[in-house]
Residue, then its C-alpha position, 0 to 999 in steps of 0.5 A: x809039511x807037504x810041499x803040494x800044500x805050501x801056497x805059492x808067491x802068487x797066491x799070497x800076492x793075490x790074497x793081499x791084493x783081494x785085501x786091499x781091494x776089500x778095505x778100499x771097497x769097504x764102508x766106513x761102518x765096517x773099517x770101525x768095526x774092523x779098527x775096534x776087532x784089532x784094537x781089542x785084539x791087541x788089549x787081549x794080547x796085552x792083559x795075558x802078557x802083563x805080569x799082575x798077580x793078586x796077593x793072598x793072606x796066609x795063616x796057618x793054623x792049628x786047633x784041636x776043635x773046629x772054628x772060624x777065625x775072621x780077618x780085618x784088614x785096614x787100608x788107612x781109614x779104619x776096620x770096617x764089616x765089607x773089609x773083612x773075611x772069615x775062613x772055617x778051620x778043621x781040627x788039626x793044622x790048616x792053612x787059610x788063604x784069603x784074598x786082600x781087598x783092592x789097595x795096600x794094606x797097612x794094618x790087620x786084625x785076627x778074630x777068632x770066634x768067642x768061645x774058640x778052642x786054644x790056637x796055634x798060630x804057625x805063620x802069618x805070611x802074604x804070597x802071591x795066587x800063582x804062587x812064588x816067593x813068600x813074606x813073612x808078615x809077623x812073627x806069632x810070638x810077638x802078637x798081643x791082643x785083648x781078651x786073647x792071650x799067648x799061652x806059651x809054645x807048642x812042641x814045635x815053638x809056635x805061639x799058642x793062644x788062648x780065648x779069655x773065658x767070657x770073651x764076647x770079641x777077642x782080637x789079635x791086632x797086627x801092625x804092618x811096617x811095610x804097607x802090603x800091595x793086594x797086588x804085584x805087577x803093573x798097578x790095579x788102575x792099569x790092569x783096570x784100564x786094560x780090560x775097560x778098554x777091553x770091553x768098550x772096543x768090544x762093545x764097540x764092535x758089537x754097537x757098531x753091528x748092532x742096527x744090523x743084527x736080526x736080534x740085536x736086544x738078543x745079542x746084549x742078552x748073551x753080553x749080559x750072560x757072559x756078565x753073569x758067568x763071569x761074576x759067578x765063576x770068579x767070585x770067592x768061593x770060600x770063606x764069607x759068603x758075599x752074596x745075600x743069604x747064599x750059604x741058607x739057598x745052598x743048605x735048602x738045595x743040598x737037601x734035595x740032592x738027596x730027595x725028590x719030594x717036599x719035607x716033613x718040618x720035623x725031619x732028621x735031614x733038615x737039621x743042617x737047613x735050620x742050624x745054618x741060620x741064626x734064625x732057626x729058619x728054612x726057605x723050605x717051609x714055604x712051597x719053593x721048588x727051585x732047591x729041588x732043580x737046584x739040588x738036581x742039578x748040582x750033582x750034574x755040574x759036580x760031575x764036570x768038576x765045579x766045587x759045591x757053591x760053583x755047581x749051584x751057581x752054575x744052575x742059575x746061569x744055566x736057567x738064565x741062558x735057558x730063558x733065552x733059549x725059550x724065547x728064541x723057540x717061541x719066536x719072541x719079539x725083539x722087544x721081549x728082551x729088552x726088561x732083561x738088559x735095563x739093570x745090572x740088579x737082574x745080572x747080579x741075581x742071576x750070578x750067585x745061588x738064591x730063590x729069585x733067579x728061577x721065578x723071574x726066568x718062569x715068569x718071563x717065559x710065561x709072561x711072553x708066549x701068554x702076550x704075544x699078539x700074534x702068538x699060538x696060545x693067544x690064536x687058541x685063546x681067541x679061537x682065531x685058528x687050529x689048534x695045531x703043534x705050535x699051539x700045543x708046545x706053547x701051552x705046555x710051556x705056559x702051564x708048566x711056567x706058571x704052574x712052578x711060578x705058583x710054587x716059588x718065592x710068594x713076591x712072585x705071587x703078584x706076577x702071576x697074578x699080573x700074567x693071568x690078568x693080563x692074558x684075559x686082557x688080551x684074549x677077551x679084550x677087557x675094558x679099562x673099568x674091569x681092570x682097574x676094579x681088579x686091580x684095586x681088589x688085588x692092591x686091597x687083598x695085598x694090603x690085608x694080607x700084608x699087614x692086616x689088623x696093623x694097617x688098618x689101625x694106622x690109617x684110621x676107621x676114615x680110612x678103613x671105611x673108605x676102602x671097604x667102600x672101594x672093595x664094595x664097589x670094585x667088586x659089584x663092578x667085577x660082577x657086573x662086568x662078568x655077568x655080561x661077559x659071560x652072556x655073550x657066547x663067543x666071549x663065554x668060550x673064551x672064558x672057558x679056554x682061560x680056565x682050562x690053560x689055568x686049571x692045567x698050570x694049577x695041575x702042575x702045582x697040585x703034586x707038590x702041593x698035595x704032597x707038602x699037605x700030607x706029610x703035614x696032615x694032623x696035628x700038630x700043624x706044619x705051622x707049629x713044626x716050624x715054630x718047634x724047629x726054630x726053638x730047637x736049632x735057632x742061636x739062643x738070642x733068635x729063639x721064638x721065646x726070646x722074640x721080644x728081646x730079639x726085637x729090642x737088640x735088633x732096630x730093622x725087626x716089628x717096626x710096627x710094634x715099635x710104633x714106627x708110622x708108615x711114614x718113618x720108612x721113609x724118612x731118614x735114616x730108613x728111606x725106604x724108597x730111596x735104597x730100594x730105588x738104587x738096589x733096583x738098579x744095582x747094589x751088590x754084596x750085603x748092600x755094601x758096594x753102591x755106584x755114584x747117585x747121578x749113575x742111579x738117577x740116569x738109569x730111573x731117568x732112562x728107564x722112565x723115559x723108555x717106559x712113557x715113550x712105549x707107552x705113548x707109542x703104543x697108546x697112539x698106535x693102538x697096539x697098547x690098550x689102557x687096560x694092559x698099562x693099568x694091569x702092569x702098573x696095577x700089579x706093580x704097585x702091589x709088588x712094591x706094596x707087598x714088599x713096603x709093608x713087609x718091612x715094616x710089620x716083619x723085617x725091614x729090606x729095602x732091596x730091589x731083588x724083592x721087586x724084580x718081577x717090575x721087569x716081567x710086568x714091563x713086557x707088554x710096553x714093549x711086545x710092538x716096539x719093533x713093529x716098523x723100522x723108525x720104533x725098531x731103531x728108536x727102542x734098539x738105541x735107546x736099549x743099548x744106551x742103558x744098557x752100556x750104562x748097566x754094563x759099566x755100573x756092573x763091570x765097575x762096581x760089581x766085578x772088581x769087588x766081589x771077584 
């Protein structure tokens, strides 16, 4: 080292002196912060010191024909689905590694696929991930099952098993003498308590600033990206999928890995789409451009070195962190970000590969340069001032928003219907009545188109003419309301400026639309291709032609034409409501993994709260007008009335992740918040308070299971 760069006794003196004056001339909001830094600097040091591994099963295997062998482990209280994992086998020998669930495992179960090839068993053992030593659980030759039995030894002596014919559920039970930790090293409560800490002194610091950031509901957003990354890079990538439907998103999106346009229902490529569901079915016979950015955007991140399922789970983190980079560019308000952090239920969408992710980033960003008030689409919609750069890159980003919102998951649907009526709410000032008649039109238009003829033999020709009465009226209102609208010249502009921004997002919707219709023009029809499709891949219990008996075998299937009532769905054991409730605000995995009911009573109590104070404030600042509340409580309604009814005349879902797009109709309450500095500070606490709520239910429930 260079002498002339060594700093002198003196200078070291001087730089702790300036130190202690800082301290002592600090506040006390710094002096926590400062405590809380070190305090999560020193837990930081601690987790990277602590030995804690994780312990892996291992089985090595060997067949001469692929298969999938599941494993059941039983921590004390039984077998159950969520405590188990199926890992695929090649032909020849291959070692399968699965992760133990949390706690010491007393018993294990082998199940093989009905119909698998003759297996041989070499090793059942437990090894820590790092590696290290490993122990030998069983020996193979000792093992009995039912409808699976030893037959005899390869040439290396290993035990050789064979599926009984007919078998429905063969299974190799395996008691273990010595109860197997999922660990080794401090214990899992520790290690937990550890990185709680952690987090909290963490978030501790960032509260503690937090009144002092420009954009304080932006740096919880980033928190909640860091969330998300984590859940997707952490949590299993082999094996059972344990996110809902991620292996079919993925079939669809590896189709585009290799094309650029819409398929024909009947192409060769698409085999492997319909054969990954029982069902028969793909998400790509509907118009869902989200497999083709996902399948574009793997091969980038395949680059970088992620595995297949990391690449497309990478995709929806990127678009999360892109939705945030948008709303910076556009100059969002402050309160924008705040339906982003109210629940873990949208982290957890953004954490793993499925359709729901990339309409929610689009429909917020559309939603937010359409209802800002003072925003550059809004000044050219009300003529209010030149039509310059800022106004040029605000409709572009509007149009292509909306236009590929037309092209993803039909729930979606309702949130851009919500998004254009609201943006004519706006510019052309509407009143209360014309709202409230479009929004019964659209509640009326979901109902029918949801349920239709079912529906409208459940209510009862009473009911049915009363609602033909409110179509009547409703429409004659609209009618009225547009004529005089569009006697008035300025309004009449304003009219016009509306069509050409939606007409431009439609422009970007049509090529994929035009092209799905000519791939599918003449007969027989995209809608027969699908149903011969799902004859030809579909397990022989989900075929089309064995539709009635499927629908016996399966009680969640045309609840409607077992005679269950509306009402039914909400009635025990179905409840409806109650579980879409919960999964809103955070249920995880196949709806396995749920959080105390007073943590989901807190978080609708919370939110609830937040809305009707928005709501009041804005209604008494007049910064909210009657007319937007109706369109977001409206287009609300027909989302959760798309989704109610789809359960019951299809396949009953009661899950949150259907009904997201709630948080996207939410912006409008909280556009102004941030107006004067009593509200900013009002809605920024009452923010942080549930969203250190979501972040718990997330770190707490969702991390440790599913990572």
């Amino acid at each position: 080292m260079n002498a002339a760069t060594v700093p002198g006794a003196g200078s070291f003196r001087a730089y702790l002196q300036s130190l202690r004056v800082r301290v002592a001339t600090s506040t006390l909001r710094q002096r926590m912060q400062g405590i809380l830094l070190l305090a999560a600097g020193v837990l930081l040091l601690l987790l990277l010191a602590v030995k804690y591994d994780r312990q892996s099963l291992l089985i090595t295997v060997e067949s001469a024909e692929p298969g999938q062998l599941q494993v059941y482990f039983d921590r004390g209280s039984g077998l159950s689905e969520s405590l188990s994992a199926t890992q695929a086998y090649a032909a020849g020998q291959t070692e399968l590694r699965y992760r133990l669930p949390r706690g010491n495992i007393r018993g294990l179960r082998l199940d093989p696929a009905p119909g698998a090839a003759p297996l041989v068993l070499a090793r059942v053992a437990a090894a820590a991930e790092s590696g290290g030593e490993v122990r030998v659980l069983a020996d193979p030759l000792q093992l009995t099952g039912t409808q699976i039995a030893r037959d005899g030894t390869d040439e290396h002596g290993h035990a050789r098993f064979l599926v009984a014919e007919g078998a429905n559920d063969p299974q190799l039970p395996l008691a273990l003498e010595i109860p197997l930790p999922s660990n080794t090293g401090i214990s899992p409560v520790v290690w937990r308590a550890l990185w709680w800490g952690f987090w909290l002194c963490l978030l501790g610091v960032i509260a503690v600033r937090f009144l002092r950031l420009a954009r304080p509901t932006l740096a919880l957003a980033l928190v909640a990206l860091g969330l998300c990354s984590a859940m997707a890079m952490f949590s299993p990538t082999n094996g059972r999928s344990l996110h809902p439907d991620e292996r079919l998103h993925e079939a669809d999106a590896r189709y585009f890995q290799r094309h650029w346009t819409p398929p024909r229902m009947d192409a060769p490529d698409l085999a492997p789409s319909f054969t990954t569901s029982p069902y028969g079915v793909t998400y790509l016979s509907e118009w869902n451009v989200v497999y083709l950015f996902a399948g574009k955007a793997s091969r980038l991140f395949r680059e970088l070195g992620m595995n297949e399922r990391l690449s497309f789970r990478a995709f929806n983190v990127a678009v999360f962190a892109l939705m945030l980079v948008g709303l910076v560019a556009v100059g969002a308000p402050r309160g924008s970000y705040i339906p982003l952090l109210i629940t873990p239920q949208l982290w957890y969408v953004f954490s793993y590969f499925n359709g729901d992710a990339l309409p929610f980033a689009l429909g917020m960003l559309a939603c937010v340069v359409a209802l800002m008030p003072d925003g550059p689409l809004q000044r050219f919609l009300q003529r209010r001032g030149p039509f310059d750069t800022a106004t040029l890159g605000h409709m572009l980003l509007f149009c292509t928003c909306f236009g590929l919102l037309l092209l993803s998951k039909k729930n979606y649907w309702p949130v851009a219907a919500f998004i254009a009526l609201s943006m004519a709410v706006v510019a052309l000032r509407l009143r209360a009545g014309v709202v409230l008649a479009l929004v019964t039109l659209l509640l009326l238009g979901v109902a029918a188109n949801g349920a239709g003829a079912a529906l409208a033999a459940a209510v009862g020709p009473s009911m049915l003419g009363l609602a033909g009465v409110l179509a009547a009226v409703a429409l004659g209102h609209c009618l009225y309301s547009a004529w005089r609208l569009l006697r008035e010249p300025e309004s009449r502009r304003g009219v016009g400026r509306i069509a050409i921004v939606l007409a431009l997002s439609a422009a970007v919707a049509l090529p994929w639309i035009s092209i799905d219709a000519y791939k599918h023009r003449g007969e027989p029809g995209k809608s027969a291709l699908v149903e011969q499709q799902r004859e030809r891949y579909a397990a022989p219990a989900f075929k089309p032609s064995m539709a009635t008996d499927l629908s016996e075998l399966y009680p969640g299937l045309r609840l409607q034409q077992k005679g269950v009532t509306l009402g039914g769905l909400l009635e025990a054991p179905r409840t409806w409501h109650a579980t879409t409730f919960r999964s809103f605000f955070g249920v995880y995995g196949y709806m396995e993994y749920y959080d105390a009911d007073i943590v989901y009573k807190a978080m609708g109590w919370g939110v609830s709260a937040l809305l009707l104070l928005a709501l009041g404030l804005g209604l008494a600042t007049r910064t909210l007008t009657v007319a937007e509340a109706i369109a977001s409580a409206g287009c609300a309604a027909a989302l959760v009335l798309a989704s109610f009814l789809h359960s019951w005349v299809y396949d009953f879902q009661p899950q949150g992740r259907y009904v997201l797009g709630i948080l996207v109709m939410m912006v409008p309450f909280f556009l102004r918040t941030a107006d004067s500095p009593r509200t900013r500070w009002l809605f920024t606490t009452a923010t942080l308070l549930l969203f250190l709520l979501s972040a718990a239910s997330f770190t707490r429930i969702a991390l440790p299971h599913l990572t």
